[in-house]
C-alpha positions in Angstrom: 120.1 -114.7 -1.0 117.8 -114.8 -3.8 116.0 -118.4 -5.2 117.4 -117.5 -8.7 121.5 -118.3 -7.2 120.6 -121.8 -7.2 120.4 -122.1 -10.6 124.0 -120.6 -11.3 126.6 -123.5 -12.3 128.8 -123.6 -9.4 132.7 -124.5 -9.9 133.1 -127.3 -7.0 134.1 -130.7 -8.9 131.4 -132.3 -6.1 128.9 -132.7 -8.7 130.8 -134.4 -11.2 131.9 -137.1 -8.7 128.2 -138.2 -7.9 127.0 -138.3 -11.2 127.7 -141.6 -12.2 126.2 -142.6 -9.2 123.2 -140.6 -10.2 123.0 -142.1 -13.5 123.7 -145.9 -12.1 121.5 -145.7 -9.7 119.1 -143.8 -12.0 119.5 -146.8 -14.7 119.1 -149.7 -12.4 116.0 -148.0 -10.7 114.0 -147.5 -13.7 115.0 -151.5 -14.9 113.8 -152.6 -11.7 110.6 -150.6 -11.6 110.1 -151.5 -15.6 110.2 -154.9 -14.4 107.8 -154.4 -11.7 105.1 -152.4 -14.2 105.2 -155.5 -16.9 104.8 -158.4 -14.1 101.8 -155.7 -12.1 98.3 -156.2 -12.8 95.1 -158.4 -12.6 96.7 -161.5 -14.7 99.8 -162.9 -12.6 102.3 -163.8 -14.9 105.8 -165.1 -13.8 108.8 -163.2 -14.5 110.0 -166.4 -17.1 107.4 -166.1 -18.5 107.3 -162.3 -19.3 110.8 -162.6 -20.5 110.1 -166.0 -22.5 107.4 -163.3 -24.7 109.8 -160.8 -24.6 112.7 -162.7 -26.2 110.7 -164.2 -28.6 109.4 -160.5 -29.9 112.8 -159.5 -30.1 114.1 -162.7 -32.1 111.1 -162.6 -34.4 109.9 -166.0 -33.4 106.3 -166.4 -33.5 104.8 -167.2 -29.8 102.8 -170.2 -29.6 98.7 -170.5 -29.6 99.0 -171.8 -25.7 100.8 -168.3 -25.0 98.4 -166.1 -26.8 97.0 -164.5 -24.0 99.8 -163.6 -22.0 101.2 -162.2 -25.6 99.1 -159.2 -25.5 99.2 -159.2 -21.6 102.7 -158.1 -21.7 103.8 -157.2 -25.9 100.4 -155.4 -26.0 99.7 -153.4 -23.0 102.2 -153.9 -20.4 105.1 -153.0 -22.1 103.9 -150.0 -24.2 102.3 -148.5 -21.0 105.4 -149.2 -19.3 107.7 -147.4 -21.8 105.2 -144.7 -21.8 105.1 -143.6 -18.5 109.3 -143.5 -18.9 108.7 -141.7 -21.7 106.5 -139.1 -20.7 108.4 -138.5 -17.2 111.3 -137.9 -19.3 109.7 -135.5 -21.5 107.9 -133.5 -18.5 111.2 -133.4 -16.3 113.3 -132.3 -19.1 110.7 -129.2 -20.7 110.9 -128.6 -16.4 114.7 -128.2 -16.9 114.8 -126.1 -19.7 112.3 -123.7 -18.8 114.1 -122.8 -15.2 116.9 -122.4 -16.9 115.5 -120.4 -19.8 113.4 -118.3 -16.9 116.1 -118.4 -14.3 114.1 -119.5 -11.4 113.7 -122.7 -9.9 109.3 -122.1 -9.9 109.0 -122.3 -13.6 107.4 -125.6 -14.9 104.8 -126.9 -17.7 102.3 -127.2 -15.2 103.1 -124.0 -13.2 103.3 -121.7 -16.3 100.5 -122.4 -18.4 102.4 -125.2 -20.8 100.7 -128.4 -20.2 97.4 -126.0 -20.2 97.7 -124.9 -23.4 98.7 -128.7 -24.7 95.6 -129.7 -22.9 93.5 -127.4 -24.9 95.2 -128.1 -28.2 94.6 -132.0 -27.9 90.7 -131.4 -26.2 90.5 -129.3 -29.5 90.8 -132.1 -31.6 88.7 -134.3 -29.4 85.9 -131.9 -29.2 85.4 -131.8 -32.5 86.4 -134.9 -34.0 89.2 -134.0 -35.4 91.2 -136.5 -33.5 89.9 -139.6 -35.8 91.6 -138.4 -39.2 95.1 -138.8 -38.5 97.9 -139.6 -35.2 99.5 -136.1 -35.8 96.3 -134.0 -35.0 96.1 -134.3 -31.2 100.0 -134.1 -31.2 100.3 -131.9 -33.4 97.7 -129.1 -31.9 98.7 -129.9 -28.5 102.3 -128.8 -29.4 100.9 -125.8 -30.9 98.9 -124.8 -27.9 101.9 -125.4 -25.5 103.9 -123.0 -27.6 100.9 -120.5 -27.6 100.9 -120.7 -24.3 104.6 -120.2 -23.6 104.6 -117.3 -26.1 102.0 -115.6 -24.5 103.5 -116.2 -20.5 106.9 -115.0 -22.0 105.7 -111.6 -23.2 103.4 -110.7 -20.1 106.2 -112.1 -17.9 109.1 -110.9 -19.5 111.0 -107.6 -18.5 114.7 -106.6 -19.8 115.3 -110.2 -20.1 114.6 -111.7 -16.8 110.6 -112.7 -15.4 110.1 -112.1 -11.9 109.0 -115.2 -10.1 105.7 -113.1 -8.9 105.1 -111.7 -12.4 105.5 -115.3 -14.6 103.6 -117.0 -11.8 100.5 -115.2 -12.1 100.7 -115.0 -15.9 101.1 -118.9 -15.8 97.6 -118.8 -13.3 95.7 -116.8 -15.5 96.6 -118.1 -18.0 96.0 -122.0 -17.2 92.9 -120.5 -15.8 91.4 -118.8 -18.8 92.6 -122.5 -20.9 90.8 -124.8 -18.2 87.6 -122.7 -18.2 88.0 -123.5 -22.2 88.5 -127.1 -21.3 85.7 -126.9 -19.7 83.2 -125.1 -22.0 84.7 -127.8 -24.6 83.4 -130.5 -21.8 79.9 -128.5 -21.7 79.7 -128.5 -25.4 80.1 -131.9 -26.1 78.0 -133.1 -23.2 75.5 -134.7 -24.7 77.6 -137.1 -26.7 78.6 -138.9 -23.3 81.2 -140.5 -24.8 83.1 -138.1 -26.0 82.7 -135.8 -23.0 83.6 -138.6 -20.2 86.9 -139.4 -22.6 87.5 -135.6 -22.7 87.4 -135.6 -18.6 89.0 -139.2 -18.3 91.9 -137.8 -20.4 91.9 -134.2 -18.7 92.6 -136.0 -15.2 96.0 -137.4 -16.8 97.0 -141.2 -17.3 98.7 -144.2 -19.6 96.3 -146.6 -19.1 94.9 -148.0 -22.2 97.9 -146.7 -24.2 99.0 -148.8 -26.8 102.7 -148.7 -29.4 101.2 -146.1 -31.6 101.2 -143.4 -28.5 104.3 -144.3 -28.2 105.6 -143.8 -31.8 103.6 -139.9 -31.1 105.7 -139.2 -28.5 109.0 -140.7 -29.2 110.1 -138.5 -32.4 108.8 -135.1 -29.7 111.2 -136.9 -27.7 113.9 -138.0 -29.4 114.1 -134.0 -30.7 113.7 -132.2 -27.3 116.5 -134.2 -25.9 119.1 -133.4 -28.9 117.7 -129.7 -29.0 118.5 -129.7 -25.0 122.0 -130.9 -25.0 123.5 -128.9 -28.0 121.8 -125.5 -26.6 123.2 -127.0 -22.5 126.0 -124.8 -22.4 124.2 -121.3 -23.5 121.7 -122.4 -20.9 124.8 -122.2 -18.4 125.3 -118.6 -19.4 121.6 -117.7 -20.3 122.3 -118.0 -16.2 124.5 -115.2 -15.8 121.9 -113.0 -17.7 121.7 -112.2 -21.2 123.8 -109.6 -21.5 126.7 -111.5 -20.0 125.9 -114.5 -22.3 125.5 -112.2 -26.0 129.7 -111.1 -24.6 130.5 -114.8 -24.5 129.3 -115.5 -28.0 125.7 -116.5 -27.6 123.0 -115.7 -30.0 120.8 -115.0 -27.3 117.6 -114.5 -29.4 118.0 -117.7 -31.3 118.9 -119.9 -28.6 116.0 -118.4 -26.4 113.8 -119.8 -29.8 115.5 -123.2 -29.9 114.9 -123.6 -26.4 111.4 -122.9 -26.4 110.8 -124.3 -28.9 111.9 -127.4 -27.3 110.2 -127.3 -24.3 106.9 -127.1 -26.2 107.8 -130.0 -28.2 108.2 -132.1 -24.9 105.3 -131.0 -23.0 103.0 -130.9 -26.4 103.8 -134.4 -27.4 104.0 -136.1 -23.4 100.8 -133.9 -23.0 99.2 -135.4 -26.3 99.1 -139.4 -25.5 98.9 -139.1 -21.5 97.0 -136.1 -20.1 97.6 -133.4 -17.8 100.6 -135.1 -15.5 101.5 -132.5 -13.1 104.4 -131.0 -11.1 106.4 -133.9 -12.7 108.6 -131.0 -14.7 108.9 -129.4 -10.9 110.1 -131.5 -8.6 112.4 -133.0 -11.0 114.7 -130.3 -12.3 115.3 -129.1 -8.2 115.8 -132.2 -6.8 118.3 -133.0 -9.4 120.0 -129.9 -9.1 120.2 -130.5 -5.2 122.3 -133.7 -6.1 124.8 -132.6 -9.5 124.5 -128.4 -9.1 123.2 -126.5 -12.4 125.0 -127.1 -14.9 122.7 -128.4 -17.8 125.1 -130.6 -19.6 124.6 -133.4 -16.1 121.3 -131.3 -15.4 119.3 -131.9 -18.5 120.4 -135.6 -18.9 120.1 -136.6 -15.3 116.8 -134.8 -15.1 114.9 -137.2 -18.1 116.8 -140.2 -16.5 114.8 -139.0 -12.9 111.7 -138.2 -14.6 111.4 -141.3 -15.8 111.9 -143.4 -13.3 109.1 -140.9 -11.1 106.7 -141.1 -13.4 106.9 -145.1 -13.8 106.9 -145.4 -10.0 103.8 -143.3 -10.1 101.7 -145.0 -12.4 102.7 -148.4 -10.5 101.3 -147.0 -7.7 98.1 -145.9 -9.5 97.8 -149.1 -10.3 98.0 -151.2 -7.2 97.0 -148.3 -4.5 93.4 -149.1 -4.8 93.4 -152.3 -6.9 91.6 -153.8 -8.9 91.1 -150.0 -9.1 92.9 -147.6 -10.4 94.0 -143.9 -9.4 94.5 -141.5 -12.0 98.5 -140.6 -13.0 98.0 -137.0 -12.5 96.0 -137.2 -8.8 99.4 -139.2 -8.0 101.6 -136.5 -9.4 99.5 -133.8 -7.8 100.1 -135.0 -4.6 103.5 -134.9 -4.6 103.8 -131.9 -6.6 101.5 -129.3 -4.4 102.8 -129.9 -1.3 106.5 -129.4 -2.8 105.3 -126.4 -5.3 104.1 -124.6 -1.6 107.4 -125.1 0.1 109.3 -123.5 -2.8 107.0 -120.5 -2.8 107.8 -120.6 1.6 111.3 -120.7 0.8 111.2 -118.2 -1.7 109.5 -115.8 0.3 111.6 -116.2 3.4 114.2 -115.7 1.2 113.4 -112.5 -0.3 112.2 -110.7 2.9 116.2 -111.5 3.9 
């Protein structure tokens, strides 16, 4: 049995049944631990209190002097890390999902393949040389550009008569990421003896939301907001990208244009969640397979309930960063990593038992 069957839609009305579990339990989960992130940290606020600020941001009633404080406690950086960590789960899970699909194998992911590499060196570009203080859109904009170089470049080295063998795309994804961290790290070198600059290069290389504020998330939602559209008109020819290309160009799919729009997409997702958080690994892994376990592989449920999981993970990740060691914190990406690897080497087990059959 090859890895690559479980990514064929399967029939069985199963998976429809659970998913409004999924997405209930998905929904409530990610309230619950948004509540949690906006009450954690070194101020203890009460929970009226939080919602007291909360309610009177939304009414547009200006908060009293005796609540200033505990205004930008929660309106300031609680609740835009919080939604930013959602955000950029969502964004990482759902590239994940559309690049297995798009690759037909379960091992493809941002972090695997090169991706969130090639965002990396994009946005360490325009820190590096300053070009991050002229405008918002520089770091997203060249960390989008350098996901999509770095897609492009797997996808022809990988690709052969439409299909990348697992081996093939994974070593073209560690080269790859490789050649871009050496980069990274020349970048690091060079700006070395501005301190500052270099330790925010290497703080921000590690991967994180801490000290984000609401214009990262204004970067990240429109990368957002367009990934998720892109991924749900372009679901169904994902479902028969499955079958192989050949099979999908006799059931009406533009193939060529569709394999565009969806990477396309991807990029846009890893570029922009890459741009205002780091390297946050594995995330756009775990996600896509564990989901697929649950509602099967058809990407109209997949893709939706994949960004719904993604950003629930990625909130209850950064909580933990945030309380593990406290007052302390652990980096969002170390958190993610060690989850990740140990799950990344029992796909490859699994793969390989499964081939030798």
């Amino acid at each position: 049995m090859a890895l690559t069957a479980e990514l064929v839609p399967s029939g069985s009305g199963r998976p429809r049944s659970r998913a409004p579990l999924v997405f209930a339990g998905g929904a409530l989960l990610l309230l619950g631990l948004g509540a949690a992130s906006l009450l954690a940290g070194a101020a203890e606020l009460a929970p009226a209190q939080v919602l007291r600020i909360l309610l009177w941001h939304v009414r547009g009633v200006d908060v009293p002097e005796s609540e200033h404080v505990a205004d930008v406690i929660v309106w300031s950086l609680r609740l835009p890390r919080t939604l930013l960590g959602a955000m950029v789960g969502a964004a990482l899970a759902l590239s994940g999902a559309l690049l297995q699909g798009l690759f037909r194998n379960p091992l493809a992911s941002p972090s695997i393949i090169g991706a969130s590499e090639g965002a990396a060196f994009g946005a360490v570009l325009a820190l590096s040389f300053g070009l991050a203080e002229r405008s918002v859109v520089v770091v997203p904009t060249l960390a989008i550009l350098g996901a999509f170089g770095a897609l492009l470049a797997v996808v022809r080295v990988a690709t052969r008569d439409g299909h990348a063998p697992v081996a093939t795309l994974l070593l073209a994804g560690v080269a790859l990421s490789a050649l871009l961290s050496a980069l990274n790290t020349w970048l690091i070198a060079r700006a070395w003896e501005e301190h500052e600059a270099a330790r925010r290069i290497a703080y921000w290389l590690m991967g994180g939301i801490a000290d984000r504020g609401w214009v990262h998330v204004g970067m990240l939602l429109p990368g957002l907001v367009a990934g998720l559209l892109v991924a749900q008109v372009h679901a169904k020819d994902l479902d028969r990208l499955l079958e192989g290309e050949e099979t999908a160009a006799a059931l009406g799919v533009e193939v060529e244009r569709a394999k565009a729009w969806l990477l396309g997409a991807a990029a846009l997702l890893v570029g922009s969640a890459v741009a205002v958080s780091g390297v946050v690994g594995f995330v756009g892994l775990i996600v896509p397979h564990l989901v697929r376990l649950v509602l099967g592989a058809g990407h109209r449920l997949l893709l939706p309930a994949s960004a719904l999981t993604g950003a629930w993970l990625v909130l209850a990740s950064d909580l933990f960063a945030r309380t593990a060691v406290a007052p302390r914190e652990l980096h969002l990406g170390v958190v993610t990593s060690f989850l990740g690897a140990p799950f990344f080497l029992y796909l490859l087990r699994r793969h390989r038992a499964e081939t030798v059959l």
